[in-house]
VOGU-3710 file (C-alpha; in Angstrom, 3 decimals, decimal comma):
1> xxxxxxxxxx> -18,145/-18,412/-51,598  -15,391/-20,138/-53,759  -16,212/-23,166/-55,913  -14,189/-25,126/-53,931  -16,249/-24,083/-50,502  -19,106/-25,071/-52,630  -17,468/-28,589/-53,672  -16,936/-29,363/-49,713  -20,872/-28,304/-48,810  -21,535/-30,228/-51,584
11> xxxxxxxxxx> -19,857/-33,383/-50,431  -20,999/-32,861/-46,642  -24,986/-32,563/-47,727  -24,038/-35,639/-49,960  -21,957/-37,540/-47,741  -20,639/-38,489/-50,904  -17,005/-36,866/-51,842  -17,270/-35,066/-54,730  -13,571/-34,338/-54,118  -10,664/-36,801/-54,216
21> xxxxxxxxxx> -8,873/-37,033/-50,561  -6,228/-35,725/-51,642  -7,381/-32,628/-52,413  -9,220/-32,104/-49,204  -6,099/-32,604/-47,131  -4,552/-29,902/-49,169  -7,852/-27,453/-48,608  -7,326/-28,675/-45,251  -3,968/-27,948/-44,430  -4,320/-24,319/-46,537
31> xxxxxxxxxx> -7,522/-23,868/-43,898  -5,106/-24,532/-41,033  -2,592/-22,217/-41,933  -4,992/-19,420/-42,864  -6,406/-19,990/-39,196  -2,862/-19,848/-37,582  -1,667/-16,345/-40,164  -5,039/-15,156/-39,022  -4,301/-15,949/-35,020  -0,722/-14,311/-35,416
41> xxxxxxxxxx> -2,642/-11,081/-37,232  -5,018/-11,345/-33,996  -2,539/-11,608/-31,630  -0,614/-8,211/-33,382  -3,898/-6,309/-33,308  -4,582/-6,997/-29,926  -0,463/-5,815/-28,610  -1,218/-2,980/-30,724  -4,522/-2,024/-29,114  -2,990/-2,869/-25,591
51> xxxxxxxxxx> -0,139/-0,442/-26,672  -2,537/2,014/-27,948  -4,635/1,541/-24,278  -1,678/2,327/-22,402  -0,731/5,155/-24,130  -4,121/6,516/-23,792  -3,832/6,119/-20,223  -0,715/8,119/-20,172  -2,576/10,955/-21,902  -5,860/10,874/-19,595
61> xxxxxxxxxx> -3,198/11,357/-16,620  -1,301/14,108/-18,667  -5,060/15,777/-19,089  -5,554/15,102/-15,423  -2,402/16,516/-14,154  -2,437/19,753/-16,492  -6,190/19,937/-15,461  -4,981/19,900/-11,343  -2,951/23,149/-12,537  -5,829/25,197/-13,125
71> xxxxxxxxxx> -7,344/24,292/-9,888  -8,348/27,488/-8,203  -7,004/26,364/-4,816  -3,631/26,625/-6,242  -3,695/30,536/-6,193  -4,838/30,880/-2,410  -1,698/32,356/-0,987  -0,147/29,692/1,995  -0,362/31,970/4,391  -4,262/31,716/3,347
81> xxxxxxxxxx> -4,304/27,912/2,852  -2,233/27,151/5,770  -5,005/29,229/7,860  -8,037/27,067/6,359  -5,713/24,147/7,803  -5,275/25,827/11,187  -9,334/26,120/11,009  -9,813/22,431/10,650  -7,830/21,362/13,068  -8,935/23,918/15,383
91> xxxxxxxxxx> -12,458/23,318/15,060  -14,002/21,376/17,705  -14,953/18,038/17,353  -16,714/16,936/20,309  -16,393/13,579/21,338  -18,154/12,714/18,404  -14,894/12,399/16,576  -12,202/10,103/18,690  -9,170/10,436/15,280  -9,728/14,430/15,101
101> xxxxxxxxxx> -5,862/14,623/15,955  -5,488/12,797/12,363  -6,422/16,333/10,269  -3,133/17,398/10,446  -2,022/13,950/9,454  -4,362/13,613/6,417  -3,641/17,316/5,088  -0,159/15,760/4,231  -0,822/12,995/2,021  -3,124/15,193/-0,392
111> xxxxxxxxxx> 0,305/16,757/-2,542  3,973/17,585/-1,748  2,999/21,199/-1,453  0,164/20,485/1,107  2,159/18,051/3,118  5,496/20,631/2,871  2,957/23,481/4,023  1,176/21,517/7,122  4,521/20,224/8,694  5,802/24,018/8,407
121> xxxxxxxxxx> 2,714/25,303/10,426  3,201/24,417/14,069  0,262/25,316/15,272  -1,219/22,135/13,183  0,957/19,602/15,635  0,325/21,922/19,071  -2,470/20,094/20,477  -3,277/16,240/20,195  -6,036/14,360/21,957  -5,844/10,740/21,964
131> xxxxxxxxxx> -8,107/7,782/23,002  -6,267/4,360/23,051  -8,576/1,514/23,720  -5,984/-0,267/24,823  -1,851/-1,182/25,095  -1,253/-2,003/21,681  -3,373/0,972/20,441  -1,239/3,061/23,104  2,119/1,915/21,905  1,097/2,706/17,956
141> xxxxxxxxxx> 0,495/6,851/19,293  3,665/6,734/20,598  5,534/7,332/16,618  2,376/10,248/16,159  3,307/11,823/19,560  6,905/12,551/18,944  5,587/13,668/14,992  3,425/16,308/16,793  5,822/17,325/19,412  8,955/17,282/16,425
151> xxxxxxxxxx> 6,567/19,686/14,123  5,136/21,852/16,788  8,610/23,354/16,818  8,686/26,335/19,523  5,050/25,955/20,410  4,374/24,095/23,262  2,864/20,969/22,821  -0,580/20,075/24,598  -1,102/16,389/24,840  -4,126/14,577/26,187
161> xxxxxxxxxx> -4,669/11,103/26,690  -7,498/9,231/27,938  -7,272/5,825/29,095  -9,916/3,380/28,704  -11,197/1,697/32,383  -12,826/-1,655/31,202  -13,994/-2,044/34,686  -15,827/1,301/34,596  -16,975/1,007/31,048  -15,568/4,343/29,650
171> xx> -12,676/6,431/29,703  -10,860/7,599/32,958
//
């Protein structure tokens, strides 16, 4: 603590000023400008560290995206991975599972490579079951029905639909 700090505790325990006025606007005004140099410091720091976050974050996904390359799915052949898709979708669902014909689907938004190797395997897009509970749901199959029949290529494409019968309570 500086003498003058002490002078000003001094003079509020008093309630008596110790100081003249003058001088206290002067301590005063020097105490205002400390606080805004120290604000402006603050306000560097803190665009720094914000600077310093992002780049971190750029580095994490570097790590990430270098770790992804030593992934050991990457060195299954495709003629291997492309038969663990043809598994999937050939697997059988049930009725348990009304968006089964969506495998195929999914399998192409995991990478480029997975989505370049699923819509190059036409046996993924052969067969499609569908469900609609209704018109509007009926309409919205129509873009994934000409996606299957477009990637089944020269395989013939199997499509099954099942309308729902409200009066009968299931599907016809």
């Amino acid at each position: 603590m500086t003498d003058v700090d002490a002078t000003i505790l001094e003079s509020l325990r008093s309630n008596f000023l110790v100081v003249p006025e003058v001088f206290l606007h002067q301590e005063l005004s020097m105490a205002q400008q400390e606080t805004v140099e120290i604000d402006v410091e603050i306000s560097a720091l803190e665009a720094q560290m914000w600077a310093l976050q992002e780049m971190r974050e750029l580095s994490q996904s570097r790590c990430a995206n270098i770790e992804s390359l030593f992934a050991p799915i990457r060195r299954l052949p495709h003629e291997v991975l492309s038969g663990i898709f043809e598994h999937l979708v050939t697997t059988d669902a049930g009725d348990s599972d009304e968006f089964h014909f969506m495998i195929p689907l999914r399998l192409t938004h995991v990478c480029a490579y997975w989505r370049s190797l699923a819509n190059s395997t036409p046996s993924l897009w052969s067969s499609i079951s569908l469900r609609p509970t209704n018109q509007l749901q009926l309409r919205q199959y129509v873009p994934i029905l000409d996606h299957f029949l477009s990637h089944s290529a020269a395989l013939p494409l199997s499509a099954s639909i099942s309308l729902y019968c409200v009066s009968q309570g299931g599907y016809l």
